[in-house]
N, C-alpha and C positions, 0 to 999 in steps of 0.2 A: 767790338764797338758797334752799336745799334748803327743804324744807317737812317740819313735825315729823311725824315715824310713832308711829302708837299700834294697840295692838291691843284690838279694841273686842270685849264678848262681851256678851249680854242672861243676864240669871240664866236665865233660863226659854233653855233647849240651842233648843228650835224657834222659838223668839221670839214665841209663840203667847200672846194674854192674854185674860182676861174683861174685861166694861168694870167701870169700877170701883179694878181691879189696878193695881200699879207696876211701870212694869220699874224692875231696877235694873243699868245698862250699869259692867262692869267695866271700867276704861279702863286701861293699861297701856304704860308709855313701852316705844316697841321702834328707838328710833332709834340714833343714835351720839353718844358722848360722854355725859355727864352729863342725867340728867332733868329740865324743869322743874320749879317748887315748884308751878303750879296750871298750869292751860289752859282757857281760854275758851270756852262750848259756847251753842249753841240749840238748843233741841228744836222739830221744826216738825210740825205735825198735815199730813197728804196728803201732808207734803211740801214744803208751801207757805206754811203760816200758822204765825205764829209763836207758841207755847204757853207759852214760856219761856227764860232763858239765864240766865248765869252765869259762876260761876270757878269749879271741879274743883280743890281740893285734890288734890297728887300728895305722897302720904308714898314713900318708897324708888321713885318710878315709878308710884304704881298709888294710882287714884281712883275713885272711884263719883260716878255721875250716877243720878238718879234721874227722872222722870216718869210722872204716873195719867193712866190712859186715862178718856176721861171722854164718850167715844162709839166706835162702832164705826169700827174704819180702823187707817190707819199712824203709829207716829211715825217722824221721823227724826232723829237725833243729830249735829249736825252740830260738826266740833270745830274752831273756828278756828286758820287757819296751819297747819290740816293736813288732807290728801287722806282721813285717816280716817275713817269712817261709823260709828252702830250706825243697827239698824234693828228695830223689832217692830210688831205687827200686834195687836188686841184683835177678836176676836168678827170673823172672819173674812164666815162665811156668812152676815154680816148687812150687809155691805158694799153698799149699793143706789147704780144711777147717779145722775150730778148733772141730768139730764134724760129725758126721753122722746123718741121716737124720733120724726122728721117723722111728719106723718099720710098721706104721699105715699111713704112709702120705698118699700115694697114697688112701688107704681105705676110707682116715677123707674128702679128696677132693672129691672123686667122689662122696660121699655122700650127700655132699656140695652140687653139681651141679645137684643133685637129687632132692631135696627142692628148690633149683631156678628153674626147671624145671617144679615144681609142681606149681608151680603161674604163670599163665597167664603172657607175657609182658606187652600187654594191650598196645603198642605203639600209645599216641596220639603227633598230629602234632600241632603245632598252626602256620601257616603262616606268614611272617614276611615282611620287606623291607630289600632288601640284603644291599643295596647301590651301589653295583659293576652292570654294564651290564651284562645280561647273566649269572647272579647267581641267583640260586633259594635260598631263605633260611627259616627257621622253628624253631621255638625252639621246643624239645621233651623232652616227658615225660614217662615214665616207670614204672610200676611196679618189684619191688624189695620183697627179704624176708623178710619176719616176720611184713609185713607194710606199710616198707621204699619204698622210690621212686629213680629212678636215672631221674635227669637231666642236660639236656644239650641242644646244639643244633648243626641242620645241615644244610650241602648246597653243591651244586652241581652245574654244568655247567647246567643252561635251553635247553634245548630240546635232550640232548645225553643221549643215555643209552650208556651198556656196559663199566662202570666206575671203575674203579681201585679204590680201599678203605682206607682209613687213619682213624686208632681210633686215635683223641689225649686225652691224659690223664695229670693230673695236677699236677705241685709241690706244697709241701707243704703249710699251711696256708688255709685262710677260707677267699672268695674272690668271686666276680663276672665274667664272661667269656666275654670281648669284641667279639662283632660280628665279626669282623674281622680274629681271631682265627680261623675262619671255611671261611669265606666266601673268604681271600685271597689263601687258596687252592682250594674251590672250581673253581676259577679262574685258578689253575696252572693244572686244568682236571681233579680232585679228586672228590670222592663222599666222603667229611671230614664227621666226628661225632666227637664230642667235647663234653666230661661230667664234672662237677663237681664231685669231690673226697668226696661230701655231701651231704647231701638230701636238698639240698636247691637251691627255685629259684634264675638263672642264670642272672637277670639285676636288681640287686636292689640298690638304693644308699649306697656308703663308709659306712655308716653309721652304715645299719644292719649287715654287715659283720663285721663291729671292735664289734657290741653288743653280734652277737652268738661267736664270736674268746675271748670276754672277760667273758661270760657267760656258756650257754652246751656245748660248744665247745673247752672251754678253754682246753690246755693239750689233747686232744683229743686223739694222741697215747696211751695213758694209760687207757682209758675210758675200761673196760671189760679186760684188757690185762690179768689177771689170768686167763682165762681159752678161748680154740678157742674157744669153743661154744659162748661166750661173745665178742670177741675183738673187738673196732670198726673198724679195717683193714676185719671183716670177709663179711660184707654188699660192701664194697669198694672193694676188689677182687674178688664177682659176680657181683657187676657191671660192670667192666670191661669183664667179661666173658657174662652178659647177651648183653651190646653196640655192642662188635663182632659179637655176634649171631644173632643182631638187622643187623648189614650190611650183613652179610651173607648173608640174606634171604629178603633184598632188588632187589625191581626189574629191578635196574637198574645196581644191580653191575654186574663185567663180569665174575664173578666166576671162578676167577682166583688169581688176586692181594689183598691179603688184609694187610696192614701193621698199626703197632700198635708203636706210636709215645710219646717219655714225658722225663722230666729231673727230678734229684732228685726224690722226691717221685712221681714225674709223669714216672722216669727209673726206678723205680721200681715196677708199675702195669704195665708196657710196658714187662719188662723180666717175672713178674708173667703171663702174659696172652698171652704170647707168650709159656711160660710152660705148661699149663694147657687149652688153647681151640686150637681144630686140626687144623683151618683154617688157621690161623695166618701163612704168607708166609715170613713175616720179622719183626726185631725190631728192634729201634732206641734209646739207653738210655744213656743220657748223663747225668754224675754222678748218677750212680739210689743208692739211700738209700736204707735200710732195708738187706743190703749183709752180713751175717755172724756174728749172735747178738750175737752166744758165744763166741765173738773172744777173749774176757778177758779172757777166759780158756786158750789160748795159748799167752798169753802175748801183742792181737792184742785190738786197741780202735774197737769197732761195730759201725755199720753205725747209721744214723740217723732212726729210733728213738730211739735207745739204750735202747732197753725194759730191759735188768739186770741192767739200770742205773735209770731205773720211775716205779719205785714199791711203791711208798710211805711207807703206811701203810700195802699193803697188803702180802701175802705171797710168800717170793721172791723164792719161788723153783716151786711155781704154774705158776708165772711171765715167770720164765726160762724155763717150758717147754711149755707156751701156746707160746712162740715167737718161738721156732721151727718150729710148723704150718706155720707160715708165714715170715720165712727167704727165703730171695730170691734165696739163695744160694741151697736151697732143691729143687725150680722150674726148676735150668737153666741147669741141667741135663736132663729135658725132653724134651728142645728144640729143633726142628727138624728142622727149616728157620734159614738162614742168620739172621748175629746178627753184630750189630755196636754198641760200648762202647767207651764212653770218661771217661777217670778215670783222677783229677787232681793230683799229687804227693806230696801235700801241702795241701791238703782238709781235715780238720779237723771235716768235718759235715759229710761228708761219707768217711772216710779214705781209701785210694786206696788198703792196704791187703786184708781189706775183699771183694773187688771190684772185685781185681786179682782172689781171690781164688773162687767167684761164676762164674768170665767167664771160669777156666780151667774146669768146671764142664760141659761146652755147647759140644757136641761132634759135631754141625752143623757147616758149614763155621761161621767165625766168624773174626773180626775185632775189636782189643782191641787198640784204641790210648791211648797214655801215657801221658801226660800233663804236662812239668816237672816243668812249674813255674805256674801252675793252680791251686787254689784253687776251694772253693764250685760255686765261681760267676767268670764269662767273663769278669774279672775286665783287662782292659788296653789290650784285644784282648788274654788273655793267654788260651781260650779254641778255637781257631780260627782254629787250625788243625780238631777238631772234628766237628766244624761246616763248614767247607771247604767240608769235606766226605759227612758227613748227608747232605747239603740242594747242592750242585753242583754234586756230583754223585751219592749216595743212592737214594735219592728221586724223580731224574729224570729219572734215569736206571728203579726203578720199577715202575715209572707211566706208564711209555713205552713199560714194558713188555721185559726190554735187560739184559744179563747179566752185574752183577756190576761192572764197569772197577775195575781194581788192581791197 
């Protein structure tokens, strides 16, 4: 059975409120055939806790839902038997984490990056066909901890040095990297590098990627998650810190620009490795997962991967303190470059509280757009404000070396 379509609007155009205020969500049948007479809704505080629910009178199609915000954070509108969302947000800048950070973090990282440090990169090239004029391009390979490898690949403008740097990093899933990924920045003047979030070669047919995504791969946020020593996010955030290191010390870059690019779990090794390596001049995260796993302590849903939610069998107190390590929310307080965030308001795969509460932790310039009919996907142009920023002023102001227009 299809599922009912509604289109949902908050009075307030930005979905922005004081605490106190009501939204009031215009709900609006946009399905086929004849409207219901009412629909059935919950309102959930984070995301996660339930505030309220109901029936929605539908006169001619179109009902009001009402909810007061009665602390800082999100609600969400949830409308049963159907995929529809509303979403608003009260007293945004007041959004604080559901915990504090290990009193060892800084200690457990640099340690980290003392055993990445200890292995060779070992950077080989393998030369490639770009397809663009005047792109070079490569796939590389690296040496990683305990083994592992990172790759990926790259590409640059032929014959210029003094290049400005883009690491791109990857959203979720286990998947191949179109050459293009690199090679159409390389063309917009960038020295790109583009990795794989796996140890695995970057151009291989659909095939072996649905085999390792149903086989070692499967579940893969929970692979090690009881302990950091173990996690598999622990190999995935040095590699994004060894690929940085890998441009750094590139001899064509201008050592100057380095910016570190990705959505979902790709905005979240983007806000990680703009936390933890010093070069990083900027980041770009659109929806980044991984923001504030214990938010079910204070009543908030946790981003994707919701490690207190994928413990299977194992010990869920081990689970709940190995994800501290690697909440993004612990990182974005060490951020020192400009920082651009799209949060959707409706995003139930990375819920914009804990989103909120890991950008109030950035003390650098920073830019948080709100998305207020955005879920996790660019469905119907509703993340268009964030990508309007990122790819028409962030990306062009720093390839250039200008300040970011406002």
């Amino acid at each position: 059975m299809q599922a009912a379509r509604f289109m949902v609007t908050a009075d307030h155009p930005d979905g922005v409120y004081r605490v106190g205020q009501t939204v009031r969500w215009s709900v609006n049948w946009a399905g086929e055939g004849m409207a219901p007479e009412k629909v059935d809704y919950v309102v959930k505080k984070g995301g996660l806790t339930e505030q309220s629910k109901g029936s929605a009178t539908l006169t001619n199609g179109v009902g009001v839902v009402e909810a007061r915000f009665e602390r800082p954070g999100a609600l969400l509108l949830v409308l049963q038997g159907s995929r529809s969302r509303g979403g608003a947000v009260a007293a945004p800048e007041r959004v604080m984490l559901s915990a504090k950070r290990p009193a060892n973090f800084d200690a457990f990282w640099a340690t980290k990056v003392k055993e990445l440090e200890g292995v060779p990169a070992n950077p080989r090239l393998e030369r490639g066909i770009s397809g663009k004029a005047g792109v070079l391009y490569s796939k590389i390979t690296m040496d990683n901890i305990r083994g592992t490898k990172i790759q990926g690949h790259t590409a640059q403008p032929a014959g210029k040095t003094k290049l400005p740097a883009l690491l791109i990093v990857q959203w979720a899933g286990v998947y191949g990297l179109p050459k293009n990924w690199v090679t159409d920045r390389a063309a917009d003047g960038w020295l790109a590098l583009n990795i794989e979030a796996h140890d695995l070669p970057i151009d291989q047919p659909p095939a072996f990627y649905e085999e390792q995504s149903r086989g070692p791969l499967n579940n893969y946020p929970a692979i090690g998650n009881d302990s950091p020593e173990t996690s598999y996010f622990l190999r995935m955030y040095l590699s994004c810190y060894r690929a940085a290191q890998y441009l750094t010390e590139h001899p064509d870059w201008d050592g100057k620009t380095l910016v570190v690019m990705g959505g979902s779990q790709g905005g979240l090794q983007a806000l990680v490795t703009a936390g933890f390596h010093p070069k990083i001049t900027a980041a770009l995260a659109s929806v980044p997962a991984g923001c504030d796993m214990l938010g079910p302590d204070v009543g908030r849903s946790p981003g994707w991967p919701q490690w207190v939610n994928n413990t299977g069998n194992k010990d869920k107190n081990k689970v709940r303190e190995a994800s501290r390590y690697f909440d993004v929310a612990n990182f974005t307080s060490r951020i020192k470059c400009p920082v651009l965030i799209g949060c959707g308001l409706i995003d139930e795969t990375c819920p914009p509280e804990g989103i909120i509460a890991a950008t109030n932790q950035i003390q650098s310039r920073k830019e948080l757009i709100l998305l207020p009919v955005a879920g996790h996907q660019n469905e119907n142009g509703s993340q268009a404000a964030y990508e309007k920023r990122c790819w028409s002023a962030w990306l062009p102001a720093l390839r250039e070396g200008k300040p970011i227009p406002r």
